[in-house]
C-alpha positions, 0 to 999 in steps of 0.5 A, spaced: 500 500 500 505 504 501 507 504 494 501 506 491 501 511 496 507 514 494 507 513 486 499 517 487 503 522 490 508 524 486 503 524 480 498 528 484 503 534 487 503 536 480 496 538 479 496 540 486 493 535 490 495 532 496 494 524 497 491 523 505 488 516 504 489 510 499 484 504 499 482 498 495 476 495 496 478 490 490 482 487 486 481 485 478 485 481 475 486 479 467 482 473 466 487 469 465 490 471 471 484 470 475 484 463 472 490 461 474 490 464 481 483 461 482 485 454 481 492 455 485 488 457 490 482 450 489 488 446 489 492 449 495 483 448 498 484 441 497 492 439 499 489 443 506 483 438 505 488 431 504 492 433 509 486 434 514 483 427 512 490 424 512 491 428 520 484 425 522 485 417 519 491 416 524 488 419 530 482 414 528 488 409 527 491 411 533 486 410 537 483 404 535 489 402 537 490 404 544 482 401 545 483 394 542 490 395 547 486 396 553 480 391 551 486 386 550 488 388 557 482 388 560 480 381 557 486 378 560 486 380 566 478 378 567 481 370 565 486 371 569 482 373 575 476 367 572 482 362 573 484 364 579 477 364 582 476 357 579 482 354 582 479 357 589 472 354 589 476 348 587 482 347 592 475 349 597 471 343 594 477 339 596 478 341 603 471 340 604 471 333 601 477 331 605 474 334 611 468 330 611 471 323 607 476 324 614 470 324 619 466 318 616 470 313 610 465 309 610 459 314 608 463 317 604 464 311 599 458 310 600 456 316 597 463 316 592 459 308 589 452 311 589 454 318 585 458 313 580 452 309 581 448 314 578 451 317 574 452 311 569 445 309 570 441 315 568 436 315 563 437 307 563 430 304 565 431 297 564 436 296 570 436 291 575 440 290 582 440 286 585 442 287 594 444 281 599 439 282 605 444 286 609 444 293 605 438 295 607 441 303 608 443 302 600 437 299 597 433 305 601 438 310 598 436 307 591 428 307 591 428 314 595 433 316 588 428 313 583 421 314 586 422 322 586 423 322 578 
């Protein structure tokens, strides 16, 4: 602005006149120019754009990242913390079975033969036993399983 502002000076001090103030409120171009400039200025509008866009897939990247990260994290941490429970309840069960086989060995294989027992004839109708006289306490055992079905 300052050499527009001179050059009308000098100019103007020949008829007399003083230059106080120089704006410009717009610019025309020739054609050609303004093509040029017009597509010069699109194509730095989408440079910026692609930039952006590449800016954004890697902090998308990035996070997705960071996300499975944790929930790989968080999920093993869950499997770790299942497994240990497991090995809890099951050290637990032990001690309790041990604990009651301890009192009474004689009720515990009996409890041990009837579970076995039950597990090997369930589901089969066609079974027949077959008891001497003096095991009353399995053959009660038996019908008070088989009658509740």
């Amino acid at each position: 602005m300052d050499s527009v502002t001179e050059m009308s000076t000098t100019k103007l001090d020949e008829y007399g006149l003083e230059t106080s103030l120089v704006r410009m409120n717009r610019v025309d171009l020739p054609k050609d120019n303004k093509t040029s400039v017009e597509l010069r200025m699109s194509e730095e509008r989408f440079r910026v754009a692609r930039g952006y866009r590449s800016q954004g897939r890697q902090m998308a990247d990035s996070i997705r990242a960071e996300t499975d990260k944790r929930v790989q994290l968080i999920h093993a941490n869950a499997e770790e913390t299942a497994r240990r429970n497991c090995g809890n309840g099951d050290a637990q069960a032990t001690a309790i079975l041990t604990a009651a086989y301890q009192k009474d060995k004689r009720f515990f294989e009996l409890w041990r033969g009837l579970m076995a027992a039950e597990r090997t004839l369930a589901g089969n109708d066609k079974v027949r036993f077959v008891f001497r006289g003096d095991e009353p306490h399995i053959w009660e055992a038996l019908k008070s399983v088989y009658s509740n079905k």
